[in-house]
N, C-alpha and C positions, 0 to 999 in steps of 0.2 A: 504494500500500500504506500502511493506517493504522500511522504510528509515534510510540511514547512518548517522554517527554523531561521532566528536571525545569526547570523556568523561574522565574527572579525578573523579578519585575516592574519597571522601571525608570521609563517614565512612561506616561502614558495620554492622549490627545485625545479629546474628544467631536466626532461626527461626526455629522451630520443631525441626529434628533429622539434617536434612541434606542441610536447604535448609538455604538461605541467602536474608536481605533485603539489599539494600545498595543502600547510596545517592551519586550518582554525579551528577557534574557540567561538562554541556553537549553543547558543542559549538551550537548547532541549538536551544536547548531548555531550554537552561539555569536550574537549580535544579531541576533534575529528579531519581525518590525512582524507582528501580528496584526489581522484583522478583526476583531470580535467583533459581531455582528448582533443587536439586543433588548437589549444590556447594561443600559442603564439605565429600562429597562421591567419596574414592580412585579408581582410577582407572590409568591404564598402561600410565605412564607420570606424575605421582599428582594431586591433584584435582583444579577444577577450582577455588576454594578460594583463591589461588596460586595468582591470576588474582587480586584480591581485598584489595592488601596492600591501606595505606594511600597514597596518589598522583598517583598511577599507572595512565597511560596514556593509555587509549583505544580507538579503533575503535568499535563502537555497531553497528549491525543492528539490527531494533526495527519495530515492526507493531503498531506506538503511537498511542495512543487513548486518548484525550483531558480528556474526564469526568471518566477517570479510575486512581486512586491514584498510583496505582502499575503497571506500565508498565512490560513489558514479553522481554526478550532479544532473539532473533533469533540465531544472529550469533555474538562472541566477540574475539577479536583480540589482541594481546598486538601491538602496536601503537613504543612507544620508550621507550624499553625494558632499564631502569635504572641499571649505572654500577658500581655507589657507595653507590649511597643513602638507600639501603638497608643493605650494608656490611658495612659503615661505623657508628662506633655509634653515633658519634654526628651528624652527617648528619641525621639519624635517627630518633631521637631524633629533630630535625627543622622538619621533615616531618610530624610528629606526632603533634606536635604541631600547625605546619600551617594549618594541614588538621581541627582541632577542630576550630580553629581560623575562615576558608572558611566554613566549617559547621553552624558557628554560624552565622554568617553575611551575606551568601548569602541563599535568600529565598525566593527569586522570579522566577517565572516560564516563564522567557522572555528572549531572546537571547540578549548578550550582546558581537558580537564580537571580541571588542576590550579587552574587560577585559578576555574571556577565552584563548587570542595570549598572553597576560602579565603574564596568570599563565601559562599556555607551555612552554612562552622562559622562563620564570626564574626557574622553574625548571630544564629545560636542562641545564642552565647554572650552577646552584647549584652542578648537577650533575658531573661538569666536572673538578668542580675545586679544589684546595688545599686549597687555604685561602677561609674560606668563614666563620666566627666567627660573623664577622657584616649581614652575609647575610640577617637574619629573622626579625635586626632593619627595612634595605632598605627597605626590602619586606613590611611588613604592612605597613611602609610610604607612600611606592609607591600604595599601595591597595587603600590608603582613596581619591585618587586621582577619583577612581572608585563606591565608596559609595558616593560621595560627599561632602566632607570636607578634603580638600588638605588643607595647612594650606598657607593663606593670606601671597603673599610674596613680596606686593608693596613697607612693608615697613621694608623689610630685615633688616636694617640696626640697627635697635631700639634693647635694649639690655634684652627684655622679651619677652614672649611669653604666651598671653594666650591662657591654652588650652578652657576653653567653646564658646570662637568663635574665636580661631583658628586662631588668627594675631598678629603681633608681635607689642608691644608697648611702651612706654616710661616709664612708671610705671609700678611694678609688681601688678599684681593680687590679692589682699588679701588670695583669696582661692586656685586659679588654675594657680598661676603665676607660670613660668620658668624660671630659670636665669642661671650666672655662665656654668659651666660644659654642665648642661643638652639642655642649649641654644645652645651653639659651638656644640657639637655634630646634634645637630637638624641641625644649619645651614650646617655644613657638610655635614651630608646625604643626604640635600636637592638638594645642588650645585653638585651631583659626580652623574655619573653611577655604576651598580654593579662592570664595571672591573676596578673599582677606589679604590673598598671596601679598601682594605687591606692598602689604602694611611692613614686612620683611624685607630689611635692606640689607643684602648681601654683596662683596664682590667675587670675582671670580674665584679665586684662592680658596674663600669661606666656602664657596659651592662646590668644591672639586675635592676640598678637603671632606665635607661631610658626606658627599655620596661615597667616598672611597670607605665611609665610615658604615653606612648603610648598606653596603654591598659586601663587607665585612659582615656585618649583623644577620645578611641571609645567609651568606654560607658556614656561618658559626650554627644556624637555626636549622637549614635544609642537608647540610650536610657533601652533596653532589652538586650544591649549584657552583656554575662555574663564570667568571670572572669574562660578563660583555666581550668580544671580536672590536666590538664598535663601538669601546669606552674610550680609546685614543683619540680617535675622529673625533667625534663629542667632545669632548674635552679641549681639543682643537680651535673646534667650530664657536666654544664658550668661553675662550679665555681671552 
């Protein structure tokens, strides 16, 4: 039985001459690897690989089949056709980044409501807006909320944080403690919404320091995650 489903796009591999695999995260079935057959074969309009940037938002129809690795797409739709995030480069650049980021971390084949409406609206939101320099700190912040390790915030008020279990303390950590700068910034993030970002004044240094610190925090938490392709570029493109 043909059924719908909205789907972001996370990465894509070229396959033979023309055709394409590609992973999204699919609001009914959470991490699902697609065929796409003809993808990158021209035809009057461009071709459908057009369809398969990093976060693109789709509608799929699909005839799923549980015990088959590679699902077949029937019918694919662009969903909310993005008005910057391709044209702008730094915007670009967060897309590309965030997509290897969801790539690596979500890997499970279970629908997860909540967490695929949190990557929807924050991409629209990203989308739409001018200041968004802090967006990609919030964002992974706001993600670990949905892996599981949000960071312990009964006792906010303590002037460290450690990252291997994720709460904040009285003494720092020998190994994985937080303090100073990178603490205030955490507690920031923590207390704001996105359309708060820009009340956070960071420069580049501050932002490069603390993702390297956040990206530390996931592979202390997930264990196997591994270390962005396209944290150098990024980092690059922000400094």
């Amino acid at each position: 039985m043909l059924t719908k489903t909205k789907a972001i796009v996370l990465s894509k591999l070229k396959y033979l001459d023309s055709d394409l695999i590609v992973k999204c995260y699919t609001e009914q079935k959470g991490i699902v690897s697609y065929m796409v057959k003809g993808a990158n074969k021209q035809r009057k309009g461009g071709s459908k690989a057009a369809l398969f940037q990093y976060l693109t938002q789709l509608t799929i129809e699909e005839n799923y089949r549980a015990n088959r690795t590679l699902q077949y797409i029937q019918e694919i739709k662009l969903l909310h056709p993005y008005s910057s995030i391709y044209t702008n480069l730094y915007k670009s650049a967060i897309a590309m980044f965030i997509a290897e980021v969801l790539s690596e971390v979500l890997k499970e084949e279970e629908r997860n409501a909540k967490l695929y409406d949190y990557l929807e609206s924050s991409l629209l939101w990203l989308d739409l807006q001018e200041e968004f320099s802090n967006f990609h700190l919030k964002f992974l912040l706001e993600l670990t909320k949905y892996l599981g390790f949000y960071p312990d915030i009964s006792h906010i008020e303590l002037p460290h944080f450690n990252l291997s279990n994720g709460a904040f303390e009285y003494k720092e950590h020998e190994l994985y403690g937080v303090s100073n700068t990178n603490v205030s910034i955490l507690k920031g993030l923590i207390g704001i919404t996105f359309d708060d970002l820009e009340t956070i004044q960071l420069n580049s240094n501050q932002r490069q320091s603390f993702l390297a610190l956040l990206l530390l925090y996931f592979n202390l938490h997930l264990g196997d995650f591994k270390k962005p392709k396209s944290l150098e570029i990024f980092n690059q493109v922000f400094h």
